[in-house]
Each structure stands twice: as structure tokens, then as C-alpha cells.
Backbone and ligand atoms as CSV (ligand in chain L), in Angstrom:
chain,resi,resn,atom,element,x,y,z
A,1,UNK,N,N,63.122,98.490,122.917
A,1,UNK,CA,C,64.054,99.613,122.719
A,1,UNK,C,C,65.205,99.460,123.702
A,2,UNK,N,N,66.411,99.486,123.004
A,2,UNK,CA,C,67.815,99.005,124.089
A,2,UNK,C,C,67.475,101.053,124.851
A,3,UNK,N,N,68.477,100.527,125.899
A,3,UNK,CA,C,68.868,101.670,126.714
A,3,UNK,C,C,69.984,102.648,126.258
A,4,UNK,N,N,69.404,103.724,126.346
A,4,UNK,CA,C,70.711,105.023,125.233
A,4,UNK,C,C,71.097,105.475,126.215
A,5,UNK,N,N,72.476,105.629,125.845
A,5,UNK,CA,C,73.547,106.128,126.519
A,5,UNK,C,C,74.700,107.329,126.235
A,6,UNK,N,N,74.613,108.042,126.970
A,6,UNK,CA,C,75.407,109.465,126.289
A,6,UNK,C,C,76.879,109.168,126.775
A,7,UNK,N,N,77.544,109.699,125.477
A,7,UNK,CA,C,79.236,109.340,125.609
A,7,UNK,C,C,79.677,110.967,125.279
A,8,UNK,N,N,80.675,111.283,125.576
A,8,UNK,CA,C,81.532,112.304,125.473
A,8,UNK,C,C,82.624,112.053,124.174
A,9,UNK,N,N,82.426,112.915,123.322
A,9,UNK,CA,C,83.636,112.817,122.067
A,9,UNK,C,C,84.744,114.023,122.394
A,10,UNK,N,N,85.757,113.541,121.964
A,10,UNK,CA,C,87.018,114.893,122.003
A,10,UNK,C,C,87.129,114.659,120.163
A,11,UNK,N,N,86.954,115.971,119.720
A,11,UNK,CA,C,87.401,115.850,118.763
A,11,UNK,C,C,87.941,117.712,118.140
A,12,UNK,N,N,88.616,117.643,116.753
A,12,UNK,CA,C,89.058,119.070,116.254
A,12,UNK,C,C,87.808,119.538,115.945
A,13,UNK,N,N,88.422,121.227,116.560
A,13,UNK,CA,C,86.998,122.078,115.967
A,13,UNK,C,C,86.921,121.917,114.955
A,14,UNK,N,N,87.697,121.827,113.771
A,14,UNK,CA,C,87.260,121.774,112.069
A,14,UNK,C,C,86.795,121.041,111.780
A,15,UNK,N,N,87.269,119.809,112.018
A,15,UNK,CA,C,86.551,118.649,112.106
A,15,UNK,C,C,84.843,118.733,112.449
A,16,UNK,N,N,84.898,119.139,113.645
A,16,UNK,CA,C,83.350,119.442,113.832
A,16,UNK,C,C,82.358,119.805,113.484
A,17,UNK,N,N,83.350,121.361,112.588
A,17,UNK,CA,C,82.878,122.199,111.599
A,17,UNK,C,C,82.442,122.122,110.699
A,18,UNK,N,N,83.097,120.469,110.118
A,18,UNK,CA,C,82.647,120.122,108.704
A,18,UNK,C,C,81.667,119.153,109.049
A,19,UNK,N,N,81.606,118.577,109.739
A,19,UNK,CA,C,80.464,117.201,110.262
A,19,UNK,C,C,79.575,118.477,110.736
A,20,UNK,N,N,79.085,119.457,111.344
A,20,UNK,CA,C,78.076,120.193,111.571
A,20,UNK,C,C,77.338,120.336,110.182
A,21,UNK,N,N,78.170,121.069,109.262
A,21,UNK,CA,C,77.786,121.838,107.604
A,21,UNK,C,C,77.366,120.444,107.194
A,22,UNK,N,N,77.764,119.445,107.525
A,22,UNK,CA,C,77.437,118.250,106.374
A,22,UNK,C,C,76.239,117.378,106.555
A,23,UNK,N,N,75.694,117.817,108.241
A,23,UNK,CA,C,74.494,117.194,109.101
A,23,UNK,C,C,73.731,118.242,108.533
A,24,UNK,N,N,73.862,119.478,108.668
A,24,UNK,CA,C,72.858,120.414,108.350
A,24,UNK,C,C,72.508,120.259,106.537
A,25,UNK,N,N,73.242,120.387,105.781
A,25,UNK,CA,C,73.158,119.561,104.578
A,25,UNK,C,C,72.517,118.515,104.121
A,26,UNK,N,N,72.551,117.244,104.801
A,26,UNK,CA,C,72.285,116.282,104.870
A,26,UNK,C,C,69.986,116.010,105.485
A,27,UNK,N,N,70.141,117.056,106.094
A,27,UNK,CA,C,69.473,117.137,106.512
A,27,UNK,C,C,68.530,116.463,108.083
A,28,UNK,N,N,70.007,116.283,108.940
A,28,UNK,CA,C,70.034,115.754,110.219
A,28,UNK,C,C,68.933,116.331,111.492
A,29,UNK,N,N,68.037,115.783,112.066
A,29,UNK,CA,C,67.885,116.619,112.870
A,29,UNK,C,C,69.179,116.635,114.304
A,30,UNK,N,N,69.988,116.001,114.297
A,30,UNK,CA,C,70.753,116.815,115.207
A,30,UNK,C,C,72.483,116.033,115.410
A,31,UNK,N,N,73.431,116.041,116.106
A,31,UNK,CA,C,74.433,115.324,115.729
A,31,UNK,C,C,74.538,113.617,116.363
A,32,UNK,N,N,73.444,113.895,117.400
A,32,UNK,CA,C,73.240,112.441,117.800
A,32,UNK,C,C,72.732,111.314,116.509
A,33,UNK,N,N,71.659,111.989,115.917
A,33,UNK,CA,C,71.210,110.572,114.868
A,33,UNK,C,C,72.156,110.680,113.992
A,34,UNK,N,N,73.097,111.806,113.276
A,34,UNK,CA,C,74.147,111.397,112.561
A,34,UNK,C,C,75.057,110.410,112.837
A,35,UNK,N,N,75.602,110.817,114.085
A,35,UNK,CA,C,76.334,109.754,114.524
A,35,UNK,C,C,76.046,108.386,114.610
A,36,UNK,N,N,74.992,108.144,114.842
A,36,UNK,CA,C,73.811,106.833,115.066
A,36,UNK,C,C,73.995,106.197,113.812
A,37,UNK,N,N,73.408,107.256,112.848
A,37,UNK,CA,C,73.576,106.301,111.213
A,37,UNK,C,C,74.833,105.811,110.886
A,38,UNK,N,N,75.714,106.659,111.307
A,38,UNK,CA,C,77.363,106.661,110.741
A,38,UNK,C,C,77.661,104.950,111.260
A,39,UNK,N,N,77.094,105.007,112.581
A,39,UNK,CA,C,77.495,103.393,113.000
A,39,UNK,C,C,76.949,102.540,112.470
A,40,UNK,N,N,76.164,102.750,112.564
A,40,UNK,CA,C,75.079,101.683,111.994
A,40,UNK,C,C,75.522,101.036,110.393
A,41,UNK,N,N,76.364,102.451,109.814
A,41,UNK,CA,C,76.079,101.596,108.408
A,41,UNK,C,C,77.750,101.442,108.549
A,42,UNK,N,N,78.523,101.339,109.594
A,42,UNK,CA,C,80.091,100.947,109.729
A,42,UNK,C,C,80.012,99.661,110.009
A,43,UNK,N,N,78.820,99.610,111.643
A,43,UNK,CA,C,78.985,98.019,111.185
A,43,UNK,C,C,78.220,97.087,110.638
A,44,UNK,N,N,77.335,97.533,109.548
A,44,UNK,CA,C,76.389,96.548,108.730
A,44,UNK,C,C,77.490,96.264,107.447
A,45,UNK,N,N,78.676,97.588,107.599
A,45,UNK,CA,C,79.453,96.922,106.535
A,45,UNK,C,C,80.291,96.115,106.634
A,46,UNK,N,N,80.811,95.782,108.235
A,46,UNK,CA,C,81.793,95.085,108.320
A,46,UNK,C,C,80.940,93.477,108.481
A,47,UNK,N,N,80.049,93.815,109.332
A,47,UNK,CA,C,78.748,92.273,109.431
A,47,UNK,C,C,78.951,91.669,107.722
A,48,UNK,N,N,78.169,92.353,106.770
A,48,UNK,CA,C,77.834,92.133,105.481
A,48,UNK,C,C,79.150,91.573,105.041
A,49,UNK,N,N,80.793,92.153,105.510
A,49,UNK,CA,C,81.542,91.773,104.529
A,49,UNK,C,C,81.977,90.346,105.397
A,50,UNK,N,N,81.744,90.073,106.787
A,50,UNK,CA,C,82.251,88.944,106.951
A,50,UNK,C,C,81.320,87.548,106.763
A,51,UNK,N,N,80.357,88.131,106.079
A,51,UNK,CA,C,79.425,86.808,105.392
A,51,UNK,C,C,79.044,86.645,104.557
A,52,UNK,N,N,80.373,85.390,104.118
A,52,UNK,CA,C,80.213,85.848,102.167
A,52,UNK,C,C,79.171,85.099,101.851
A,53,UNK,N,N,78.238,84.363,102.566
A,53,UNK,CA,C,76.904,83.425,101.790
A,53,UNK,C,C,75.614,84.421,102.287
A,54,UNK,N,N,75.891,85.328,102.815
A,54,UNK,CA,C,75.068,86.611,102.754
A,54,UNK,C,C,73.953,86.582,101.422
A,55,UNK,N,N,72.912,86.633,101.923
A,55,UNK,CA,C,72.262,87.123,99.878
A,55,UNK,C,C,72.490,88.534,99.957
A,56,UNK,N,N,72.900,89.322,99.155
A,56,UNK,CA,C,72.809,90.551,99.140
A,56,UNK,C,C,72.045,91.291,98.110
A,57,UNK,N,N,71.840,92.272,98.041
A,57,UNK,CA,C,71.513,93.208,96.455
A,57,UNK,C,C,72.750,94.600,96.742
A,58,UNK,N,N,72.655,95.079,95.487
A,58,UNK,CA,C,73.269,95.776,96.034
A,58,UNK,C,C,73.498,97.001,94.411
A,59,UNK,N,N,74.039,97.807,94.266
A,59,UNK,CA,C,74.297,98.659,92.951
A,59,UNK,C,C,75.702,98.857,92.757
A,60,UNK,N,N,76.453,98.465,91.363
A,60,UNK,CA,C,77.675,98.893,90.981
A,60,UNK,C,C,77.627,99.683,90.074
A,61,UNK,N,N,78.455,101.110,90.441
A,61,UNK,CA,C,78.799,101.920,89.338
A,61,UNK,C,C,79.862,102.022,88.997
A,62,UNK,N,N,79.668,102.463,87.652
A,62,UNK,CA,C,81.143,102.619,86.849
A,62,UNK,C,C,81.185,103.818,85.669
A,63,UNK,N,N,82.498,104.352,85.683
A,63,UNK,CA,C,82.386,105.379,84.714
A,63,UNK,C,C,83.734,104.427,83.590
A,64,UNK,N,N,83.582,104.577,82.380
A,64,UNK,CA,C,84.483,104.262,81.527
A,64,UNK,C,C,84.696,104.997,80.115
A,65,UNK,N,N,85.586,104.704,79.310
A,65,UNK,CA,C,85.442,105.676,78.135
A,65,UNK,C,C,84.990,104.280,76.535
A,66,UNK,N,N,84.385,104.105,76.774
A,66,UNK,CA,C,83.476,103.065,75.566
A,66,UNK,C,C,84.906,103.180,74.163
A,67,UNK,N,N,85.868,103.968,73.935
A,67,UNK,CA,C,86.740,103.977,72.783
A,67,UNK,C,C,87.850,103.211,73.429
A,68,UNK,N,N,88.049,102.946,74.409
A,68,UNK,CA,C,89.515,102.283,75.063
A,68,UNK,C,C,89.395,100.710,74.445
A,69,UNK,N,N,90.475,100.613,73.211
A,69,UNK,CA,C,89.868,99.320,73.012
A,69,UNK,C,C,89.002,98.874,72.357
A,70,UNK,N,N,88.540,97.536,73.358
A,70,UNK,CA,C,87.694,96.699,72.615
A,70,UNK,C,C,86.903,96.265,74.157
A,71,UNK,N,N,86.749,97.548,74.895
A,71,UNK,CA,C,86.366,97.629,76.246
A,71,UNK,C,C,84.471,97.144,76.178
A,72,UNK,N,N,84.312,98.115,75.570
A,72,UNK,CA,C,82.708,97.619,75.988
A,72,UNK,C,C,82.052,96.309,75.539
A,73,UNK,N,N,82.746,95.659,74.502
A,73,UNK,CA,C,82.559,94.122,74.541
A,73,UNK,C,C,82.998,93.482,75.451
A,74,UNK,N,N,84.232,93.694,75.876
A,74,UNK,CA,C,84.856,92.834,77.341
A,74,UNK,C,C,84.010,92.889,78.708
A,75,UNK,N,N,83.476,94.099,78.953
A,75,UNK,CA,C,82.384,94.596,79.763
A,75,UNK,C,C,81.272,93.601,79.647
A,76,UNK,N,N,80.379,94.081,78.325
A,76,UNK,CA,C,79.180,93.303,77.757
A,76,UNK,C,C,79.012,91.616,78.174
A,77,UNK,N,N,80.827,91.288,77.678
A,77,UNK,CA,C,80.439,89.881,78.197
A,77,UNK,C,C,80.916,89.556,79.241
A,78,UNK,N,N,81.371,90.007,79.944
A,78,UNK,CA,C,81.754,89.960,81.599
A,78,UNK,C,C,80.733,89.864,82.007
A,79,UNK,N,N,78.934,90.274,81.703
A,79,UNK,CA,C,78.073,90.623,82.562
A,79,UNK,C,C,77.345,89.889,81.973
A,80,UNK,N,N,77.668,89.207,80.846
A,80,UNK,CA,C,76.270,88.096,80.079
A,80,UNK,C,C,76.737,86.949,80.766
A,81,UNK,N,N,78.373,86.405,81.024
A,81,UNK,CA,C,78.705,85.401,81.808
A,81,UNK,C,C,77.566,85.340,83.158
A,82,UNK,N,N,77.395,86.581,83.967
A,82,UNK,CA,C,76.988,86.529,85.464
A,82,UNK,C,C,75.510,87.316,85.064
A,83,UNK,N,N,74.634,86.887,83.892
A,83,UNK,CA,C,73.899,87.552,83.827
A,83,UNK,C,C,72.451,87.247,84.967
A,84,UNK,N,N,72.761,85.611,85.426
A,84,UNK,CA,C,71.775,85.219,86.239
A,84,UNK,C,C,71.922,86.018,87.919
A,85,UNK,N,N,73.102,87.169,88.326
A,85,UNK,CA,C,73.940,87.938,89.040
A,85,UNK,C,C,73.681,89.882,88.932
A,86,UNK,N,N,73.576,90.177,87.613
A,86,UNK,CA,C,73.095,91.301,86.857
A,86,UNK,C,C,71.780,91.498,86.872
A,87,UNK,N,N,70.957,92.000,87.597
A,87,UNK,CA,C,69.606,92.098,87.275
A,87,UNK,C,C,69.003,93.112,86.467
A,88,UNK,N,N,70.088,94.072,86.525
A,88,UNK,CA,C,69.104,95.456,85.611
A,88,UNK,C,C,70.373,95.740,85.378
A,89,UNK,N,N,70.316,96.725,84.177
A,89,UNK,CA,C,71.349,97.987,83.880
A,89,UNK,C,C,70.782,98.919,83.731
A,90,UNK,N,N,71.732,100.191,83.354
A,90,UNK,CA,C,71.227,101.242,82.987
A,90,UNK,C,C,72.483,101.689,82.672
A,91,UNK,N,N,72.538,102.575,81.438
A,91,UNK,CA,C,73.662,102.789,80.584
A,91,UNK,C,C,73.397,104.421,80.349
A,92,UNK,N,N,74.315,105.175,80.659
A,92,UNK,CA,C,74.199,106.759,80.467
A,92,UNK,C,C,75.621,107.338,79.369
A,93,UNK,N,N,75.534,107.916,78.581
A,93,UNK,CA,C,76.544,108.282,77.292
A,93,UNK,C,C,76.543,109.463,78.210
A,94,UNK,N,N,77.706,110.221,79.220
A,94,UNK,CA,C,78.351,111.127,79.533
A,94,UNK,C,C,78.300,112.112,78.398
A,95,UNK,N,N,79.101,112.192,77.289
A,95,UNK,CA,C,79.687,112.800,76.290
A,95,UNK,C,C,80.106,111.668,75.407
A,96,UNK,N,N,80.890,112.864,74.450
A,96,UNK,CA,C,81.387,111.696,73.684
A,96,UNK,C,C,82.024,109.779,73.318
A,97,UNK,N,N,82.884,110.681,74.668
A,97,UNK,CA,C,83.453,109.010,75.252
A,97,UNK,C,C,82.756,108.357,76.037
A,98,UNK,N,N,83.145,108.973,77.445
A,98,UNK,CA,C,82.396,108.453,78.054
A,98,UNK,C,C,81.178,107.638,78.856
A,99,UNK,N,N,81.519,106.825,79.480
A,99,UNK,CA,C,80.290,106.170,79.699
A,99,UNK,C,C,79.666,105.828,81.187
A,100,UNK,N,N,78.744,106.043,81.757
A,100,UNK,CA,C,78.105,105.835,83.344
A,100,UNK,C,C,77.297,104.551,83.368
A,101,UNK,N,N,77.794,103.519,83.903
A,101,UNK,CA,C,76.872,102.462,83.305
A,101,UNK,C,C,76.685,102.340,85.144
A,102,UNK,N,N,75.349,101.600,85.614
A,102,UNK,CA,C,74.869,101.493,86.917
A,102,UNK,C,C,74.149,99.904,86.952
A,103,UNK,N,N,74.995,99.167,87.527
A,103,UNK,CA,C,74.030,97.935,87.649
A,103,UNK,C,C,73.551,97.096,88.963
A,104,UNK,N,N,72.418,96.942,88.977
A,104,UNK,CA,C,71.673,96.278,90.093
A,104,UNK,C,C,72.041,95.035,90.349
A,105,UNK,N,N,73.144,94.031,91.420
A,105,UNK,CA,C,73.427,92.975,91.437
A,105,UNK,C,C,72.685,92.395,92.947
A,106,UNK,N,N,72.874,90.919,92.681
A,106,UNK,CA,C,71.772,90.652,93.770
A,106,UNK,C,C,72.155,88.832,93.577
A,107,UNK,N,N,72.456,88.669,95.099
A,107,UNK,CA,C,73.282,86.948,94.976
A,107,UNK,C,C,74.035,86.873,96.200
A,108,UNK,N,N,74.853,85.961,96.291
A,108,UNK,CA,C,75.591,85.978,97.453
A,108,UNK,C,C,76.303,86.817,97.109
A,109,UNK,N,N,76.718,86.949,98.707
A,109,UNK,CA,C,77.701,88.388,99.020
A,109,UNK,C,C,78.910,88.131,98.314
A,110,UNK,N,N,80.095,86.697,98.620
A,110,UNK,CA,C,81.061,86.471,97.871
A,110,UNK,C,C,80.876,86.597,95.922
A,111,UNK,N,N,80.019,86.231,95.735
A,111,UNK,CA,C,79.696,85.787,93.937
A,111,UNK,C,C,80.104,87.730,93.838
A,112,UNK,N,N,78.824,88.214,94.271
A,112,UNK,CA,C,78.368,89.924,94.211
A,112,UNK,C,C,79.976,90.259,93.786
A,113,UNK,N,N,80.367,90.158,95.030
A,113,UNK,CA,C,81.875,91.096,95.145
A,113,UNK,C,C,82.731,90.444,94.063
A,114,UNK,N,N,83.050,89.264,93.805
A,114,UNK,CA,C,83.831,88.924,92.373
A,114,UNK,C,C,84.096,89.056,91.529
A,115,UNK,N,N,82.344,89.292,90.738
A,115,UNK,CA,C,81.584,89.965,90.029
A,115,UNK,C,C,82.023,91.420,89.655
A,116,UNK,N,N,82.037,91.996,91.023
A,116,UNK,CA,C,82.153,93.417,90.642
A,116,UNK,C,C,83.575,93.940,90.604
A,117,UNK,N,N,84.584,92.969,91.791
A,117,UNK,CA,C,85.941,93.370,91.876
A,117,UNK,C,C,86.834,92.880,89.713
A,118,UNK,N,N,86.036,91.925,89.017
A,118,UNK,CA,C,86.248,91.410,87.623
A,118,UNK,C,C,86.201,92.695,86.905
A,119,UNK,N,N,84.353,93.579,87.045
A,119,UNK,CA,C,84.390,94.480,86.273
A,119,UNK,C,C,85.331,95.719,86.387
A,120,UNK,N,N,85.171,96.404,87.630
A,120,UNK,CA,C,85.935,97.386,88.006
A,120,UNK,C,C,87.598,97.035,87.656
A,121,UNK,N,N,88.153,96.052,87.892
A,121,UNK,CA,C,89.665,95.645,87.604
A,121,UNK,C,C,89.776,95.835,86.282
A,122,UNK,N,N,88.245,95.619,85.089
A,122,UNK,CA,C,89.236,95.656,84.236
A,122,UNK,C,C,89.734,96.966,83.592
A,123,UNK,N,N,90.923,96.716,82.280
A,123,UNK,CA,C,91.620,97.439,81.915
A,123,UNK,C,C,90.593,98.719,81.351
A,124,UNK,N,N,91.131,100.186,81.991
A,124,UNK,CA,C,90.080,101.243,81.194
A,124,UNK,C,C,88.814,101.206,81.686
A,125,UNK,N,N,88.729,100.575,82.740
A,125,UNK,CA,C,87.649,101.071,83.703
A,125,UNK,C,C,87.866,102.314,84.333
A,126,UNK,N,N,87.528,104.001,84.731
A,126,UNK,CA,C,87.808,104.523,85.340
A,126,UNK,C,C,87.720,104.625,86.682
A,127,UNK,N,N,86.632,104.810,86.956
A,127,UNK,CA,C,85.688,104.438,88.231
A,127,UNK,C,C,85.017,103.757,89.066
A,128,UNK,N,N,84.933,102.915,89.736
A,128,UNK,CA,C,83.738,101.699,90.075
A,128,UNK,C,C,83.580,101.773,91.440
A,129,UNK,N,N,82.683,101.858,91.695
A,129,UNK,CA,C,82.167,101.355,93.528
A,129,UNK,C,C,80.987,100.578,93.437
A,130,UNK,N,N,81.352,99.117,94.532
A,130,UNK,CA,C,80.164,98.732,94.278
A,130,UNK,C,C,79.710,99.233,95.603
A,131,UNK,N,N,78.243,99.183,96.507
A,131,UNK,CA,C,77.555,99.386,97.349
A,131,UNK,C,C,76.121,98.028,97.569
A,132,UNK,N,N,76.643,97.704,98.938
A,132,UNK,CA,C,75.589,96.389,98.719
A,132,UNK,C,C,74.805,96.478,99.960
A,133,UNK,N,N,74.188,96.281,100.344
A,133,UNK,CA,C,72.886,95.718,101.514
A,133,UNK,C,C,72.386,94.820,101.477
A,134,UNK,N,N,72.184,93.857,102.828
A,134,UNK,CA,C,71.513,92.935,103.217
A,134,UNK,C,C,70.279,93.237,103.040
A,135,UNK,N,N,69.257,92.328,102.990
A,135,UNK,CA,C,67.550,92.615,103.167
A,135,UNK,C,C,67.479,93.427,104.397
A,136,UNK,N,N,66.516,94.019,105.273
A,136,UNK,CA,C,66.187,94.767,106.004
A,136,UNK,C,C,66.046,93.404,107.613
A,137,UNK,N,N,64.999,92.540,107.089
A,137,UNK,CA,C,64.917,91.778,108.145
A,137,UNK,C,C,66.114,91.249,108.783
A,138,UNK,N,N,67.510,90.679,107.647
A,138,UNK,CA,C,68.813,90.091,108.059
A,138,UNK,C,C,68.970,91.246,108.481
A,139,UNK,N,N,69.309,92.497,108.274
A,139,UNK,CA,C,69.580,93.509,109.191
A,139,UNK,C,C,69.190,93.941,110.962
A,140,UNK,N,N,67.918,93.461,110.848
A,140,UNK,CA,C,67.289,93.773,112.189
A,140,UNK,C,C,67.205,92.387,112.859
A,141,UNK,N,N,67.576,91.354,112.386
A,141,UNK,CA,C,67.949,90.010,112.985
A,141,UNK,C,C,69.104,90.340,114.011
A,142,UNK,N,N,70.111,90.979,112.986
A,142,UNK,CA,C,71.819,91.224,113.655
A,142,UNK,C,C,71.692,92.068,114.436
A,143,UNK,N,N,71.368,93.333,114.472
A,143,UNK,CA,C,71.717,94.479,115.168
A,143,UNK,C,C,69.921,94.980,115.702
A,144,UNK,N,N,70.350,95.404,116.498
A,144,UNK,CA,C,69.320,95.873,117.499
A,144,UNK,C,C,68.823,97.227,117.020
A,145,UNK,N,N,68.455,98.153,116.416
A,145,UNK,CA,C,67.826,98.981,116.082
A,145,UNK,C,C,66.679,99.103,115.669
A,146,UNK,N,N,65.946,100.591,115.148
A,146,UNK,CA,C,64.600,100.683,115.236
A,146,UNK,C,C,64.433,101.017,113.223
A,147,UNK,N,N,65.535,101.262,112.568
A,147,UNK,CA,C,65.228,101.759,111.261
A,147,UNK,C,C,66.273,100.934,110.086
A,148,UNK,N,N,65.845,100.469,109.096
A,148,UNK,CA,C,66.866,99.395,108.535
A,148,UNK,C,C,67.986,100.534,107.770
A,149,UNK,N,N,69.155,99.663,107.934
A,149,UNK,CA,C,70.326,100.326,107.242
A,149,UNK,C,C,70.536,100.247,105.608
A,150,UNK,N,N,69.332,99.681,105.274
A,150,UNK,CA,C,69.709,100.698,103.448
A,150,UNK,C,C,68.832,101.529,103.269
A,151,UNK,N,N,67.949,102.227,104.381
A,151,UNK,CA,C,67.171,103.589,104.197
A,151,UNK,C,C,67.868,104.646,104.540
A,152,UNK,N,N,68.786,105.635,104.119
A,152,UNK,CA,C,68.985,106.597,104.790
A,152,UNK,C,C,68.326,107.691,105.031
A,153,UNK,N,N,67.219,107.686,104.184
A,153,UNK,CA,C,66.240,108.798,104.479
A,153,UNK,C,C,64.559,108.167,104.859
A,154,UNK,N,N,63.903,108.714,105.205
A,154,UNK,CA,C,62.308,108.240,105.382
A,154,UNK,C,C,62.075,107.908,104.506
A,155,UNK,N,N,61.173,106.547,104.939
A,155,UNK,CA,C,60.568,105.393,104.039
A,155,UNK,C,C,59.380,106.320,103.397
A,156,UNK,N,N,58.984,106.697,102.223
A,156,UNK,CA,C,57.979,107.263,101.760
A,156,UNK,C,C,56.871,106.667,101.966
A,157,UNK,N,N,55.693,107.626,101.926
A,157,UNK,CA,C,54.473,107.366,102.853
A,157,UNK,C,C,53.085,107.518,101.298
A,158,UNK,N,N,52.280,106.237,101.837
A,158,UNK,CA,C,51.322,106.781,100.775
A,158,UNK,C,C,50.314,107.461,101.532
A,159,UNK,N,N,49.616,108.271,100.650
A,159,UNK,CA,C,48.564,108.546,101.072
A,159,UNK,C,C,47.293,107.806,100.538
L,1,NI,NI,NI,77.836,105.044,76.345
């Protein structure tokens, strides 16, 4: 266990105000481990993005409207090209148009992001974020902590 160290923040009361409501929300026990996580997953993102032979997994979402076009074939085969890249989908019909599609990618970090910066770019995509994580062990290789950074909540327990 490294040695903890208390720092002093200056920051706006509103500011505070809203990071208090959003810990208590969140379900923090207090503003120290918020803060703790907040780093932790600032710099597992900057670690993760400066190693593009990284294996990663990771989830891309996207919202689109399935009538734009000749979109959801362009989609379809955007993802049969990188299907050895695509591991799962899951496809949700919003409404009429609309569409929530969620896919599980998993590969190197550079391929991942290509992959996903292709889908999201294209035309009549509305929405897209991808979100990726290293394995847990490459995580606790790099950084010194006690809990891996793609859990944000407790690891569920069997009985
Ligand atoms: Ni649909």
C-alpha cells in the first residue's frame, strides 16, 4: 500500500455543490474516493490512449436513424469487414426510426479506435462514444492501486 497523502483543493462553491449532489448520487462514501476514482480513470485513459498495441475490450455506442439512406447496410458492412474486431452486438429499435445499436470490441487499442472512429464518422450517425479498458492485471501492472479501473462499483460477491 503506497503512502496517502492529503492535499488542499481551492475550488467554486457551486462547483462543489454539484460534485457533492453527484458523490452522494453516485453513491460515494466520501469526497476523497471520488476524487481517487476520477484519477484513476484520467490517467488509465491517457496510459490506454498512448499504447496503441494495447489489447483492449471495450463497448461502442451509437444512436442512428436506420431510414437515412442506405445507412444500415453501410453500418452492417463496416462491421462484417472487422467482424474478427466486433464481438457481440446488440441492436435496440428506439421508435420508429431510430436506432441504439451497442457493440462489444476487443483487439488492439489502435485497430479498436479506427474501427470505431469509421463507424461513428459515418454519414447519419447521430451519436457514438466508444469506451475501452485495458484487462485489470495491465492495469495494476501500470499504476499502483488497490481496485481495477473498469470496476466502478463493487465486484459482486457470490454467496
Ligand atoms: Ni433498429
Amino acid at each position: 500500500m503506497s503512502k496517502i497523502v492529503r492535499f488542499g483543493v481551492s475550488i467554486e462553491e457551486e462547483l462543489l455543490e454539484g460534485f457533492d449532489a453527484l458523490i452522494e448520487k453516485k453513491g460515494y462514501a466520501n469526497r476523497s474516493e471520488a476524487l481517487r476514482n476520477l484519477i484513476r480513470g484520467m490517467l488509465l485513459d491517457v496510459e490506454v490512449r498512448e499504447q496503441p498495441d494495447a489489447e483492449v475490450v471495450g463497448t461502442l455506442t451509437m444512436v442512428y436513424d436506420h431510414d437515412h439512406g442506405d445507412l444500415s447496410n453501410r453500418l452492417v458492412d463496416l462491421q462484417h469487414q472487422h467482424h474478427d474486431r466486433i464481438i457481440s452486438t446488440l441492436h435496440v429499435h428506439i421508435d420508429e426510426h431510430s436506432c441504439l445499436e451497442v457493440l462489444i470490441v476487443r483487439g488492439r487499442n489502435d485497430e479498436v479506435q479506427q474501427i470505431s472512429d469509421a463507424l461513428i464518422g459515418t454519414r447519419g450517425v447521430q451519436q457514438g462514444k466508444l469506451i475501452i479498458s485495458t484487462s485489470e492485471s495491465l492495469a495494476h501492472h501500470h499504476l499502483d492501486h488497490g481496485h481495477g479501473f473498469s470496476h466502478e462499483h463493487p465486484h459482486p460477491t457470490r454467496d
